[in-house]
C-alpha positions in Angstrom: -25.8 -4.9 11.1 -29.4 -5.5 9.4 -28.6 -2.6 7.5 -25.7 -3.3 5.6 -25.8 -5.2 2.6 -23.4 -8.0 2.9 -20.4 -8.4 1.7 -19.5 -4.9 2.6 -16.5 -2.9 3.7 -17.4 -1.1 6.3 -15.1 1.9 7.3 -15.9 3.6 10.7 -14.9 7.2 10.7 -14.1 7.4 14.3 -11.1 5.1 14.2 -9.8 6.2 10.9 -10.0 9.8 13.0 -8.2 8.3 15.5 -5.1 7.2 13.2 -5.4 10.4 11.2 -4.9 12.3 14.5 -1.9 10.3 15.4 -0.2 10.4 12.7 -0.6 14.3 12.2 1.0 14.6 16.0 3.8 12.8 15.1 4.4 14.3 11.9 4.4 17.2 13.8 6.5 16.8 16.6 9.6 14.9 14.4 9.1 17.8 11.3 8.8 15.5 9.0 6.0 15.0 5.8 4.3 12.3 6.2 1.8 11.5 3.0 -0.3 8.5 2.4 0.4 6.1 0.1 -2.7 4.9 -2.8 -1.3 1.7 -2.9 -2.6 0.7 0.4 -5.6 2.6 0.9 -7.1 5.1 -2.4 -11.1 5.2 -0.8 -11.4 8.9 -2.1 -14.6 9.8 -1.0 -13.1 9.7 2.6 -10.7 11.9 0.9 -12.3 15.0 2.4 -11.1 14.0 6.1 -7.5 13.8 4.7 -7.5 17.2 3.3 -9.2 18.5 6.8 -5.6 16.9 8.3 -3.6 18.4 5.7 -2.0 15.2 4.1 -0.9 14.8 0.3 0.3 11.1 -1.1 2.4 9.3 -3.2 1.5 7.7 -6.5 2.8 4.9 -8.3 0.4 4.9 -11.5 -0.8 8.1 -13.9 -4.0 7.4 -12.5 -3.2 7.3 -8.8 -1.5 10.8 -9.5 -4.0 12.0 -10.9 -6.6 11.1 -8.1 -4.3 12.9 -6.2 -4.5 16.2 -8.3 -8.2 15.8 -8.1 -9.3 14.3 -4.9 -6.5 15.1 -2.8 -6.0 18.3 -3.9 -2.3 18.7 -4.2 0.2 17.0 -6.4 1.4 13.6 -5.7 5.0 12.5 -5.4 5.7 9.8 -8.2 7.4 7.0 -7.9 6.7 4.3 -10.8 9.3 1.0 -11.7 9.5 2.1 -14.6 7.8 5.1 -16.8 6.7 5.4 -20.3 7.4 8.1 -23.5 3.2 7.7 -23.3 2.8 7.8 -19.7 5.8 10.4 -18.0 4.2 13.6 -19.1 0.8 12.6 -17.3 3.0 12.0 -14.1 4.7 15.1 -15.1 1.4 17.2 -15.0 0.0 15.9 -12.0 3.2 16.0 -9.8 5.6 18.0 -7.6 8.1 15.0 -7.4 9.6 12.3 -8.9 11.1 9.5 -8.2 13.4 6.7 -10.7 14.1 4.0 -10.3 17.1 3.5 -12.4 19.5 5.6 -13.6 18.6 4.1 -17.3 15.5 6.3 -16.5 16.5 9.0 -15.0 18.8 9.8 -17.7 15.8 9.2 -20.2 13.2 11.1 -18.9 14.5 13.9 -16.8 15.2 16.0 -19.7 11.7 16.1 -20.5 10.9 17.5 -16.9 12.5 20.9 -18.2 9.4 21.5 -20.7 6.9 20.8 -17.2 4.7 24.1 -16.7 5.8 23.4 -12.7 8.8 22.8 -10.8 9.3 19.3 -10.9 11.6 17.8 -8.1 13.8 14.5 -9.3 14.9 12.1 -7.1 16.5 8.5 -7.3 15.0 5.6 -5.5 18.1 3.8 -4.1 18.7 0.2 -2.8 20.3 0.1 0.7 20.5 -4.3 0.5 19.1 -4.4 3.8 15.9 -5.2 4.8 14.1 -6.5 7.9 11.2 -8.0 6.0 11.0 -11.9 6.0 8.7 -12.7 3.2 10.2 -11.7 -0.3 7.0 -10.8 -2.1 6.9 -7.9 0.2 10.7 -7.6 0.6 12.2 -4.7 -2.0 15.8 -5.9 -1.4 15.8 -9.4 -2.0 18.6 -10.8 -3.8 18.3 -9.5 -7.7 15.5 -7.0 -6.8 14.6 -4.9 -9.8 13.9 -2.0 -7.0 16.2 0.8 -6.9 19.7 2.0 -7.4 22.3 0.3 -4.9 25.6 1.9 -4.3 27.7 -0.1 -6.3 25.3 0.9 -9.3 25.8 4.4 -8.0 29.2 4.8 -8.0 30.8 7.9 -6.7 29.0 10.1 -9.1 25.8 12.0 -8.6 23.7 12.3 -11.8 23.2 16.2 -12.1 19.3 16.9 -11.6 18.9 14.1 -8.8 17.7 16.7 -5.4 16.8 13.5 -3.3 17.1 9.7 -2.6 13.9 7.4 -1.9 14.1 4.1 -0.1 11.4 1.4 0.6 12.4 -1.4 2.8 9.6 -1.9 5.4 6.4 -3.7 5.3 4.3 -3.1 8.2 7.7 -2.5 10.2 9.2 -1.4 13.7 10.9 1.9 13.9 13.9 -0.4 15.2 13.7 -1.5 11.7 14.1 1.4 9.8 16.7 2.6 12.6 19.1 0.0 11.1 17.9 0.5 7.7 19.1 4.1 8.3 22.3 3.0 9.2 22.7 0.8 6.1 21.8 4.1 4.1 24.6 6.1 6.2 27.4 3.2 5.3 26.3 3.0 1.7 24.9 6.4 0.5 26.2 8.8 3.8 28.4 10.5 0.7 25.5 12.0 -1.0 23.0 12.9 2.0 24.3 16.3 2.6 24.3 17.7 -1.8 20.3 16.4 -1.8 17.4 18.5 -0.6 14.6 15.4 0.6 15.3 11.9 1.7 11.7 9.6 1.3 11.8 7.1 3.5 9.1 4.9 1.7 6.1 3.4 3.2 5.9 0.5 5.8 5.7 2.8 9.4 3.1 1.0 11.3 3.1 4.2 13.6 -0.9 3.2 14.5 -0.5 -0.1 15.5 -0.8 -0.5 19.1 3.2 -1.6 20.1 4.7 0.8 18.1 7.0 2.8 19.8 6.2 6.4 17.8 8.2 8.4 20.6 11.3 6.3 19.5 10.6 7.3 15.7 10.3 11.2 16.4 13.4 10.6 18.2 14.9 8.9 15.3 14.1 11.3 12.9 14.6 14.4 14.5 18.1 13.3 15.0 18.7 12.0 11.5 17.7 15.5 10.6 20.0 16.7 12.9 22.5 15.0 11.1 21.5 16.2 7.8 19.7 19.7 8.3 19.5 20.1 4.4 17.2 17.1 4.3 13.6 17.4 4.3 12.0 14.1 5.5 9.6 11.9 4.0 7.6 9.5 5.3 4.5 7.9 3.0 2.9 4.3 4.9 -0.3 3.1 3.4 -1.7 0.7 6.0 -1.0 2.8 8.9 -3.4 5.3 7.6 -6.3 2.6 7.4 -4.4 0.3 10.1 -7.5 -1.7 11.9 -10.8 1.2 10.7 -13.0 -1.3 9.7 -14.4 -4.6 8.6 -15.9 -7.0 6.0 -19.2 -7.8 6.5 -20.0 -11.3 5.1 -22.6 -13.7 5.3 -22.6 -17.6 5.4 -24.7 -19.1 3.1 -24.3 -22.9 3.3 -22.5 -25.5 5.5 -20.9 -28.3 4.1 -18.7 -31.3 5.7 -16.2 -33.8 4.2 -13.9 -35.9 5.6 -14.6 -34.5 8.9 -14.0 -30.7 7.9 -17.1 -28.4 8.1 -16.8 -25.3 5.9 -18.8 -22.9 6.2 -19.3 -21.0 2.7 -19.4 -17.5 2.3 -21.1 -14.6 0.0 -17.8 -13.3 -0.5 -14.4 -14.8 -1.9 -11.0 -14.2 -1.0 -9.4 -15.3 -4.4 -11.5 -12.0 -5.4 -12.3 -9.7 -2.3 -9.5 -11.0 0.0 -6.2 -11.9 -2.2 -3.4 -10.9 0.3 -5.0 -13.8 2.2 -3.8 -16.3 0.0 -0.7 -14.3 -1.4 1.3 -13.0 2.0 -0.7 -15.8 3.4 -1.7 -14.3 6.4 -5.2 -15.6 8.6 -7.4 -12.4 9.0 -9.0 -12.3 12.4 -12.9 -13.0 12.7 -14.8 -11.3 15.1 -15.9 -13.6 17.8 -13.9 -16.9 16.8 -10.7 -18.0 18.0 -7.9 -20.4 16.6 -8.6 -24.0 17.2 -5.3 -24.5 20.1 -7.0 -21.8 22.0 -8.1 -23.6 25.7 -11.2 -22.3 25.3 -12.2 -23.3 21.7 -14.8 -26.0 21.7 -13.5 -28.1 18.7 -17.6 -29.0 17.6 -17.8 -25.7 16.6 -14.3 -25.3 14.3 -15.1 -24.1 10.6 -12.8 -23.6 7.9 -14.2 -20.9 5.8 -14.4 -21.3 1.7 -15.2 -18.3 -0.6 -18.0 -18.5 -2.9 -15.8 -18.5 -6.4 -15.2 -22.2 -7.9 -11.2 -21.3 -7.1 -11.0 -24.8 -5.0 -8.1 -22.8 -2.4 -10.5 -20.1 -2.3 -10.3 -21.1 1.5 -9.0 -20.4 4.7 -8.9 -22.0 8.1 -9.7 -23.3 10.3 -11.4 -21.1 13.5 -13.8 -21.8 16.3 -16.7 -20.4 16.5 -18.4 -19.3 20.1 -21.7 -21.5 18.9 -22.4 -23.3 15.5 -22.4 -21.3 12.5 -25.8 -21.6 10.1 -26.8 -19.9 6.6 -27.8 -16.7 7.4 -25.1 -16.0 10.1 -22.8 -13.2 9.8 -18.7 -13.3 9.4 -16.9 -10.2 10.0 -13.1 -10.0 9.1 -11.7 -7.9 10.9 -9.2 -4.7 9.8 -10.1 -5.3 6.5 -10.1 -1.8 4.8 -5.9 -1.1 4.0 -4.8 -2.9 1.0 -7.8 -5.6 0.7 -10.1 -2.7 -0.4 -7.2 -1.6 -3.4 -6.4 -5.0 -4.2 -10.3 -6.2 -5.4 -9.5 -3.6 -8.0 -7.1 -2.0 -9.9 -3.8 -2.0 -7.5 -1.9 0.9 -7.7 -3.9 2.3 -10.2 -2.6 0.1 -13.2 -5.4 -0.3 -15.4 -6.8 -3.8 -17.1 -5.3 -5.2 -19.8 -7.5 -4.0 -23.1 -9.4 -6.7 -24.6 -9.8 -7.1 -28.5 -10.5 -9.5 -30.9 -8.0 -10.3 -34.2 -10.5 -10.9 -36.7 -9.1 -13.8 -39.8 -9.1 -10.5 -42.3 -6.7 -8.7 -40.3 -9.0 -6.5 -39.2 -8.7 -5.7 -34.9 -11.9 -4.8 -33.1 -11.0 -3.1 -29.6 -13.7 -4.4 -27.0 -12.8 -2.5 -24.3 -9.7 -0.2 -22.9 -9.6 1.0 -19.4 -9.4 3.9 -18.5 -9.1 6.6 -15.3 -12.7 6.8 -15.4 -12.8 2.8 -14.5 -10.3 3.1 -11.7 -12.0 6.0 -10.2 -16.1 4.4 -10.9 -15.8 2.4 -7.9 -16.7 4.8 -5.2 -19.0 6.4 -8.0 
């Protein structure tokens, strides 16, 4: 631990080995693809131990999908809320398939896909209105959802060009879950399955976390391809890829107490290193501490832990510590590496706002545009 400066992400090769092997044997055995998502984990120098497995990945950004042209090695499959006149023939060069999410776009850009160098797959994410998912920050079919076709929309009338369907209803799910997400995609779409060539079942397979039942998800879908032998299945999770690899190192670096709360203070924030924290909100674990209604937790020792930003809720507790914490004392958060690591900097590849200044004679000075080079610089 002496070694590593602090805060740090620390990524340990033999567990993300571990979850690369599984998920490789169960891609396997059901015959289905199963790519990894950017959005939830886009570390690329620890691209080379994908490749060995032989997975590709989704994109959701021109720059995500073009990491995957150059990191990955292979073309990413595109799938974007919305693209742009500026943006679609990037996506276009750096991908095999694509994904819209309206038919407003489909109809807009797939004509362009005809002047692609490459054969360019099309597909149309759809909106099955059903969705295990509780919290509706995370949930793509909440009521008005701007995410995907749903069949009403859709009609009875496949768009010529459209060669598959993508969904995305999980969020660290069950394979229960997508059973009966399945069988809301049979009673609404079941029409179109067997004219399409690829059915993406989105991200949100938790396949590495220790309860999941994987044999029940090779059994569900080998026998949805059963079903439909045209399809070729697609699976593409982000978090089960880097599901519990590795930690954040932090370091305390002051105690204070008021009103009878101790907090200890951190060199690390999570408005800015840890912002799923405060968004989901979900408590990270934190190696060797337990929650305060634990039997064993000896309350003289219970610290609520504050970030080091001047965010006042840049804080979360409260947890109890096995002896009192002091500056100099390390914090580890545990499983820290899938979507913390993407989220302390560009998610899904979407660059920073350009900043400029209007000057009073009319004149505009650009200070700074972001580019690919910015998104990929931090593993530089």
């Amino acid at each position: 631990m002496n070694k590593i400066p602090s805060p740090c992400y620390v990524i340990e090769e033999s567990l993300l080995r571990r979850n690369l092997t599984l998920i490789k044997n169960v891609s396997e055995r059901a015959e289905a693809d199963i790519i990894l998502a950017f959005k939830a984990f886009a570390l690329w120098k620890t691209f080379p131990l994908f490749r060995e497995y032989g997975f590709a990945s989704t994109a959701s950004s021109v720059n995500e999908a073009r990491l995957a042209w150059e990191e990955m090695g292979s073309p990413a499959h595109a799938c974007s809320p919305a693209y742009t006149e500026e943006n679609f023939p990037v996506f276009m060069k750096y991908s095999s398939h694509i994904t819209f999410n309206s038919r407003s776009q489909f109809n807009r850009f797939y004509p362009l896909t005809a002047a692609s160098d490459h054969k360019i797959s099309c597909g149309l994410r759809i909106n099955p209105e059903y969705s295990e998912v509780s919290t509706n920050l995370y949930n793509p079919c909440a009521p008005g959802s701007r995410m995907g076709v749903t069949a009403s929309q859709l009609g009875d009338t496949l768009p010529e060009g459209i060669e598959g369907f993508h969904f995305h209803t999980l969020c660290e799910s069950t394979s229960c879950d997508l059973e009966k997400t399945l069988d809301a995609v049979e009673e609404r779409f079941g029409r179109f399955l067997n004219r399409l060539k690829w059915l993406n079942m989105g991200g949100g397979h938790l396949m590495t976390r220790k309860d999941y039942k994987t044999q029940h998800l090779i059994s569900l879908l080998k026998s949805f391809k059963a079903t439909h032998p045209n399809l070729q299945i697609i699976l593409e999770p982000g978090s089960a890829f880097a599901w519990q690899t590795g930690y954040l190192l932090t370091t305390v670096v002051d105690i204070v107490e008021n009103g009878g709360v101790k907090t200890a203070i951190i060199d690390a924030s999570f408005s800015c290193h840890m912002p799923d924290c405060l968004e989901m909100p979900y408590k990270p674990a934190i190696r060797g501490a337990v929650d305060p209604d634990n039997p064993a937790a000896k309350a003289e020792n219970s610290y609520r832990i504050g970030g080091n930003s001047c965010l006042s809720g840049d804080f979360m507790g409260d947890w109890v510590f096995e002896k009192p914490l002091k500056p100099g004392d390390p914090v580890i958060f545990e499983d820290m590496i899938h979507y913390t690591t993407v989220k302390t900097t560009m998610f899904n590849g979407i660059p920073h706002p350009s900043i400029a200044m209007l000057h009073e004679n009319g004149e505009l000075e650009i200070f700074r545009t972001f580019t690919y080079a910015d998104y990929r610089r931090r593993m530089d």
